[in-house]
C-alpha positions as CSV (number, residue, x, y, z in Angstrom):
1,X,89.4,131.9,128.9
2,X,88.6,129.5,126.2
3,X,90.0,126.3,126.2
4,X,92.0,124.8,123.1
5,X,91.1,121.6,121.3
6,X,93.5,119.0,121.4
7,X,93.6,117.0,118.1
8,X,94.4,113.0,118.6
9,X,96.7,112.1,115.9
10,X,97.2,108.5,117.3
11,X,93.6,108.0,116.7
12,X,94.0,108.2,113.0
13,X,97.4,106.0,113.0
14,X,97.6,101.9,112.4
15,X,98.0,99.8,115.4
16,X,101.8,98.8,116.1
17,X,102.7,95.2,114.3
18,X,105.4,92.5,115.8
19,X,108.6,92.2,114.8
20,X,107.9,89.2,113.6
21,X,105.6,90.5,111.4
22,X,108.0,92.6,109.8
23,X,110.6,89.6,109.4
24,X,107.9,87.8,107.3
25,X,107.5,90.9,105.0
26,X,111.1,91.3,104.4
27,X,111.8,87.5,103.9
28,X,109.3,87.6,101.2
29,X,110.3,90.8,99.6
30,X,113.5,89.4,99.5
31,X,112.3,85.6,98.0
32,X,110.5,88.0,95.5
33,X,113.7,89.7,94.4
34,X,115.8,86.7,94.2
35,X,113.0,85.0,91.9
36,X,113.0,87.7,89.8
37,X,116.2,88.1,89.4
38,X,116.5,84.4,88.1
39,X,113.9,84.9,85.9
40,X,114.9,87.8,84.0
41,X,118.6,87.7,84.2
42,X,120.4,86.8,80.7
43,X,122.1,83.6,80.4
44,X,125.7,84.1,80.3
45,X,125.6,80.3,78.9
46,X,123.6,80.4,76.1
47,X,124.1,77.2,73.8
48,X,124.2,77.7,69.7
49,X,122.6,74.2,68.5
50,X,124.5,73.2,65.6
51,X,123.3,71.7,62.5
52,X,123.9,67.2,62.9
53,X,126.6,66.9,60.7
54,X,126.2,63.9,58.1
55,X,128.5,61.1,59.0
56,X,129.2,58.8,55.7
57,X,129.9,55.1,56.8
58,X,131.6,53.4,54.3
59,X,132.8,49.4,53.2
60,X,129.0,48.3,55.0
61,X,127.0,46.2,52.7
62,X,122.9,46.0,53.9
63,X,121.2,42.7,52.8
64,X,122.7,40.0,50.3
């Protein structure tokens, strides 16, 4: 009888990370959206500057 090869997957896998680890990743992810979301939102308030309107004073006399 000939014996079969076992293959060891968890050989070829990443080492397990904390929880905390995880918690960090998301946080950031989430900082990351939020930021961008700020940034490249449309204002809903955008101002029109409007021309300075030209007030006439009148009945002032400058100098003598």
């Amino acid at each position: 009888m000939k014996e079969e090869r076992k293959i060891d997957f968890k050989r070829h896998t990443s080492p397990p990370v904390s929880r905390m680890y995880l918690l960090k990743v998301v946080f950031y992810v989430l900082m990351l959206g939020v930021l961008s979301y700020f940034l490249f939102k449309p204002s809903s308030k955008k101002q029109r500057i409007k021309p300075e309107e030209i007030k006439e004073i009148s009945n002032i006399q400058i100098g003598q």
